[in-house]
C-alpha positions in Angstrom: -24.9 6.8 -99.7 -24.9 3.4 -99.8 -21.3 3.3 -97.2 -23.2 5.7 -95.2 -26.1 3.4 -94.5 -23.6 0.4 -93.8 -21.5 2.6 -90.8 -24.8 3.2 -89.9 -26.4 -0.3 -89.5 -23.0 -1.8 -88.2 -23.2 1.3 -85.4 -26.6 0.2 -84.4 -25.2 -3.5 -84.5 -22.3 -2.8 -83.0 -24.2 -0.4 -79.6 -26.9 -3.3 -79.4 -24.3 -6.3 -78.5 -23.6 -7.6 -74.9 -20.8 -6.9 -73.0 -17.6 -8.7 -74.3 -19.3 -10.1 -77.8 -17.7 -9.2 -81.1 -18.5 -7.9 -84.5 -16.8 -6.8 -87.2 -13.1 -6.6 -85.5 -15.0 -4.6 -82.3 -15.4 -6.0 -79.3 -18.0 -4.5 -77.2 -17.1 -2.5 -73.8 -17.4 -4.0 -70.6 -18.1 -1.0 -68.6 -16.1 2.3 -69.8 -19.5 3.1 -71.9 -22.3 2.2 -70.1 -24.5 -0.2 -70.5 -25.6 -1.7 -74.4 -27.0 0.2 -76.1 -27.7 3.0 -74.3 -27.1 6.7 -75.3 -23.0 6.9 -74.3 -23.1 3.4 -76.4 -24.4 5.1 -79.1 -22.5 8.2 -79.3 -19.2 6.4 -78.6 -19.3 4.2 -82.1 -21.5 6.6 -83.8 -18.5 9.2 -83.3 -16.2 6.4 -84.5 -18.2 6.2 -88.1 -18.2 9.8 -88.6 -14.7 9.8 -88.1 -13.9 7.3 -90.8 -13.5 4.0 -89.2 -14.7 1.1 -91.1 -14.6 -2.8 -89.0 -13.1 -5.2 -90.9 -16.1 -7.6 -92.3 -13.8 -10.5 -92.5 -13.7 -10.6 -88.8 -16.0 -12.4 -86.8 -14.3 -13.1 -83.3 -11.0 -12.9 -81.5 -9.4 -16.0 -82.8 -7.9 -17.7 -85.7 -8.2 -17.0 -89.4 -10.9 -16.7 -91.7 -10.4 -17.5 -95.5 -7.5 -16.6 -96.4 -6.6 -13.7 -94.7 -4.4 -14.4 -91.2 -6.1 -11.6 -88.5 -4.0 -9.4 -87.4 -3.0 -8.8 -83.7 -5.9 -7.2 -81.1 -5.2 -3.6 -80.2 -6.6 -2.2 -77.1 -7.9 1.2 -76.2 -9.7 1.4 -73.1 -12.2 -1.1 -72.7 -12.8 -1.2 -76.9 -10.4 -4.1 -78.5 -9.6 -3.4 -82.3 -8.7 -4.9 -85.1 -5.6 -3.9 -87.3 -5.2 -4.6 -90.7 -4.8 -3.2 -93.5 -8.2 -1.6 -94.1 -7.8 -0.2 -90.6 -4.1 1.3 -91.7 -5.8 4.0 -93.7 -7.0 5.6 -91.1 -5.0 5.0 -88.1 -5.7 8.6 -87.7 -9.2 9.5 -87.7 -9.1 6.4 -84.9 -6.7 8.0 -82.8 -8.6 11.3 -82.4 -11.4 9.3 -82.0 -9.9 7.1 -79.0 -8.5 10.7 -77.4 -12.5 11.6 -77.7 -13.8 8.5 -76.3 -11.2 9.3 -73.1 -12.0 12.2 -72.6 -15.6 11.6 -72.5 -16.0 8.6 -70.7 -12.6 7.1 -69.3 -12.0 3.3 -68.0 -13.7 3.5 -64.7 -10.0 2.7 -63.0 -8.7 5.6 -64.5 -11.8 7.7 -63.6 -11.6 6.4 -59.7 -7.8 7.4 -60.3 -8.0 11.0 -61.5 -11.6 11.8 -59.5 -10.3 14.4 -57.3 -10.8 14.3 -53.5 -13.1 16.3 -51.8 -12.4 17.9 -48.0 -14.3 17.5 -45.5 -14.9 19.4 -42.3 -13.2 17.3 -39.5 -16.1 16.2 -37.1 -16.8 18.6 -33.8 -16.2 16.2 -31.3 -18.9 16.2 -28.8 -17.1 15.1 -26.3 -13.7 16.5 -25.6 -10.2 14.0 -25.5 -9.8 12.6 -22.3 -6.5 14.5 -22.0 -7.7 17.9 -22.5 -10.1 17.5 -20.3 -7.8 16.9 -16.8 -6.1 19.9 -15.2 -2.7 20.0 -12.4 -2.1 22.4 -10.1 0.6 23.3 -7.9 0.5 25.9 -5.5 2.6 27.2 -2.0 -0.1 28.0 0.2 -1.4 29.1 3.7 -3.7 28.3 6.1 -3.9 30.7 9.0 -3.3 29.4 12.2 -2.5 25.8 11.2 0.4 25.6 8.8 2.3 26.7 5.7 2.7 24.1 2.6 2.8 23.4 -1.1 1.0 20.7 -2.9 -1.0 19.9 -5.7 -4.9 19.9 -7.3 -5.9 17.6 -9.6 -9.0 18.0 -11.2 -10.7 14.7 -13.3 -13.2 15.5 -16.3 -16.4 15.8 -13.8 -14.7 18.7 -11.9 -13.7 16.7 -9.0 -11.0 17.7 -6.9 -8.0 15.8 -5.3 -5.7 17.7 -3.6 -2.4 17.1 -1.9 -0.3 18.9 0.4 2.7 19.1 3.2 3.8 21.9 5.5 4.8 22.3 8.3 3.3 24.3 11.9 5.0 27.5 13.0 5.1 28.4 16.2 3.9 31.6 15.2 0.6 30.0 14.4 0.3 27.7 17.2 0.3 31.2 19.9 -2.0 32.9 17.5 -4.4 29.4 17.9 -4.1 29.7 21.8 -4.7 33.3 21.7 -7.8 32.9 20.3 -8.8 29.4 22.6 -7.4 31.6 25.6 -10.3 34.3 24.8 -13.0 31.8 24.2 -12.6 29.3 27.2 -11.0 31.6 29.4 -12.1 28.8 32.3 -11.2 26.2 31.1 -8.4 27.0 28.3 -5.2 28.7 30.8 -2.3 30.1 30.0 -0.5 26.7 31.2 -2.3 24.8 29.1 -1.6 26.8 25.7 1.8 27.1 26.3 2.0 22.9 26.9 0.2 23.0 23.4 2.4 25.0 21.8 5.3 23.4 23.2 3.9 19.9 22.5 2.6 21.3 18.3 5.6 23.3 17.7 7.5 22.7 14.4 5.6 19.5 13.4 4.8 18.0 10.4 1.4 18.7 8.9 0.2 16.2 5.8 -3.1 17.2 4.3 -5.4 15.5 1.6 -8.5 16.6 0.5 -11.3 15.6 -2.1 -13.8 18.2 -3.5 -15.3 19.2 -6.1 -16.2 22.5 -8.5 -19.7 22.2 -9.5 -20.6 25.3 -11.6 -18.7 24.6 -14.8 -16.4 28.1 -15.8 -17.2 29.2 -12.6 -13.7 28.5 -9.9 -16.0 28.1 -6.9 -14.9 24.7 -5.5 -15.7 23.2 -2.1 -13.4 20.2 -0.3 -13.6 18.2 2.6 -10.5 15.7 4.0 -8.2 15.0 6.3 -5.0 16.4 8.0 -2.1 14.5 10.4 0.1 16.6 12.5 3.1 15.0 13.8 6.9 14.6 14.4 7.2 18.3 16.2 7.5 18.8 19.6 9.7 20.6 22.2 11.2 20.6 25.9 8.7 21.9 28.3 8.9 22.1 32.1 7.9 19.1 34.3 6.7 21.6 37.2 4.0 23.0 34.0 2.7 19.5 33.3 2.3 18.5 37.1 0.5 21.3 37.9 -2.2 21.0 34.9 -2.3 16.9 36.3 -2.0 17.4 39.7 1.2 15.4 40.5 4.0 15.8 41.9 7.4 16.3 40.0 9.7 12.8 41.8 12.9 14.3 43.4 16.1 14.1 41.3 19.7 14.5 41.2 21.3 17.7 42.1 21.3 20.7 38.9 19.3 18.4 37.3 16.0 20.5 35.8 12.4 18.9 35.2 12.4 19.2 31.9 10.1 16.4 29.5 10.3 16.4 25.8 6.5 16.4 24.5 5.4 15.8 21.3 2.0 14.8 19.6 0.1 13.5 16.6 -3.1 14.7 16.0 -5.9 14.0 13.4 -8.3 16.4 12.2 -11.1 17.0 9.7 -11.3 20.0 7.9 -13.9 21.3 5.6 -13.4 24.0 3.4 -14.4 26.1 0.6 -12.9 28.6 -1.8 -12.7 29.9 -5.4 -10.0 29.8 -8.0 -8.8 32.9 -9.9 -6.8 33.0 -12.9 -4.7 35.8 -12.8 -2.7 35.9 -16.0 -2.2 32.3 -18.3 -2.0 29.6 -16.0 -1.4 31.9 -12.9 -4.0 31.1 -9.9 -4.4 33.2 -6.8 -7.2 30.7 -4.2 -9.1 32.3 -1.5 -10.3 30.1 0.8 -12.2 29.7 4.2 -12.2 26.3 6.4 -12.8 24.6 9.5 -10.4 21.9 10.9 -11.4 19.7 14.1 -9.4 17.5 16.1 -11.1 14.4 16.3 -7.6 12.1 17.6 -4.6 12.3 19.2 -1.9 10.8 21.0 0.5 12.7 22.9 4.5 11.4 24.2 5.7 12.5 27.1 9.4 11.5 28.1 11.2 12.9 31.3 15.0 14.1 30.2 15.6 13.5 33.9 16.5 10.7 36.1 15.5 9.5 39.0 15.8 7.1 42.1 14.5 3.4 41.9 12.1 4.4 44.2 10.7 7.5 42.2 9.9 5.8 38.9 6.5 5.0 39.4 5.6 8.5 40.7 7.9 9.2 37.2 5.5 7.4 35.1 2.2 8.5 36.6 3.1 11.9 35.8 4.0 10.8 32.3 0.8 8.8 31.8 -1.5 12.0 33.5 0.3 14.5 31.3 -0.6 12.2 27.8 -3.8 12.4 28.9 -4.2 15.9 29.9 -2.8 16.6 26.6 -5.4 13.8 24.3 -8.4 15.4 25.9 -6.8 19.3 25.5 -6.6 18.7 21.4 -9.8 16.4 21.2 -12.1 18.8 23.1 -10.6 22.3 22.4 -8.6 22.6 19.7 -10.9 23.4 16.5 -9.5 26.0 14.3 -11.0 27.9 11.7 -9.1 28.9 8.8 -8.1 31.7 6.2 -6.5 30.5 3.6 -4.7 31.5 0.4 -2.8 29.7 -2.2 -0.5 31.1 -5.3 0.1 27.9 -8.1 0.1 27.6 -11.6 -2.4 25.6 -13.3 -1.0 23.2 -15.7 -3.6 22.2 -18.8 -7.6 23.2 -19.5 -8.3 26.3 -18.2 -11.2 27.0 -15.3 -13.1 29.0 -18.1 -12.1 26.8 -21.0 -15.0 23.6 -20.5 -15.5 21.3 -23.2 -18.1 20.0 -21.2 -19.7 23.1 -20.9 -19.2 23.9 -24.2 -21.0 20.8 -25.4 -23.6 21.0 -23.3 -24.4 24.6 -24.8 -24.5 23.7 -28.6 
């Protein structure tokens, strides 16, 4: 009874003290049991008692000797430092089940941050998508009847706006079907002579395009566009008895078998509008629909004779030339409007029309 009541007192003694103070060969935790004297405190070297461990009374601190006895060497287990001796040799076992307890229950707080395990956590939803996946590319052979044939490209930024890129060329095929239709409209004004001089003057040129638009139902492929278009470096031989009589001049005499022939070409600027609608026709696979508008709002025609002539014929020569440029300027500036059908076949390289982070976003 009366050992009882000592493990007892000395467990109440030994829960009470400070962090880091010793008593009776045990020195108290630092953090692996809680605070002093609380209920972990209490349980921890009330556990030790019942398991047979007795301190050694003759020590009173981590140094030295005391008496004659020489202390023995500190032993730690977790955050508790013990004493062994001989008293504490008797029952080396009781305090190693007891230490495997205390472990268990309440381990160092480096082992416990250690061995806690991790928890997963649900990646974010990103609100707004990556800058990447948010751009598209495509490119796309195309048409636009009567003007030209071509291939280029779209690019379409994160706000759905639109830069596209193109070159082609003008067939000859278009250019008649053009003057076919200005033939039936001016029929005054618009002759036969004068769309053939067009079509010999357009014929085979180059035609560079760039527009900027943009598509602004989200999902949706409706787009509209709006840019510019420079035809140029075409051209054929056409017949200087056509262009004086659309001027009014008179073809200069010149050298026997020699023919009147003038090599005309022109570059022309127009603005075009236009609008269409994107279809996806299987994985990146686009088929474009479009209708536009293209006027011609400059040009600047070349006439050069492939004929000589006398001294004394050049300047009638060169009248002709400058009457013919102008005839020509004011033909394209004041007639030559086309509407357009067009269609384009590409592949669309990136986010989908119908795939919209945006969109997405905006509907959560």
């Amino acid at each position: 009874m009366k050992g009882t009541a000592l493990r007892t007192a000395d467990s109440r003694e030994v829960a009470s003290l400070r962090p880091g103070e010793w008593l009776h060969g045990l020195q108290s935790p630092a953090s692996s049991f809680g605070r002093p004297g609380s209920t972990t405190a209490r349980l921890s070297v009330a556990l030790l008692a019942a398991l047979g461990f007795h301190p050694c009374p003759w020590r009173r601190g981590p140094g030295g000797r005391h008496g004659d006895r020489t202390a023995a060497p500190a032993a730690r287990t977790g955050d508790w430092r013990l004493e062994t001796g001989d008293r504490l040799a008797t029952n080396a076992l009781p305090l190693l089940l007891a230490t495997v307890l205390l472990s268990t229950i309440a381990p160092p707080p480096a082992l416990a941050a250690e061995t806690e395990p991790e928890t997963e956590t649900e990646p974010e939803t990103e609100t707004e998508p990556r800058l990447r996946d948010d751009w598209a590319v495509t490119a796309a052979i195309s048409t636009d009847v009567p003007v030209d044939i071509s291939v280029g490209a779209t690019v379409e930024t994160p706000h759905r706006l639109l830069l596209r890129a193109s070159v082609g060329f003008v067939p000859r095929a278009y250019v008649q079907l053009a003057n076919d239709i200005l033939v039936r409209l001016y029929p005054d004004s618009y002759s036969e002579d004068t769309a053939t001089l067009v079509e010999e003057t357009l014929a085979r040129s180059l035609l560079l395009r760039l527009h900027l638009g943009w598509r602004p139902v989200p999902r949706q492929g409706w787009h509209v566009s709006a840019g510019a278009a420079v035809a140029t470096l075409g051209g054929d031989a056409t017949g200087g008895e056509l262009v004086a009589g659309l001027t009014g001049q008179q073809v200069p005499p010149r050298g026997d078998g020699e023919s009147a022939t003038i090599d005309a070409r022109a570059t022309v600027l127009l603005v075009e509008v236009d609008t269409g609608w994107d279809i996806r026709l299987h994985k990146g696979l686009t088929l474009r629909p479009s209708l536009g508008w293209s006027f011609s709002v400059w040009a600047r025609s070349d006439l050069e004779p492939a004929f000589d002539v006398r001294p004394v014929f050049q300047p009638a020569l060169d009248e002709l030339e400058r009457e013919g440029e102008a005839y020509i300027d004011q033909t394209f500036t004041a007639y030559v409007h086309p509407p357009r059908v067009g269609l384009a076949l590409g592949w669309r390289f990136g986010r989908a029309i119908r795939d919209d982070p945006r969109a997405r976003a905006q509907s959560r």
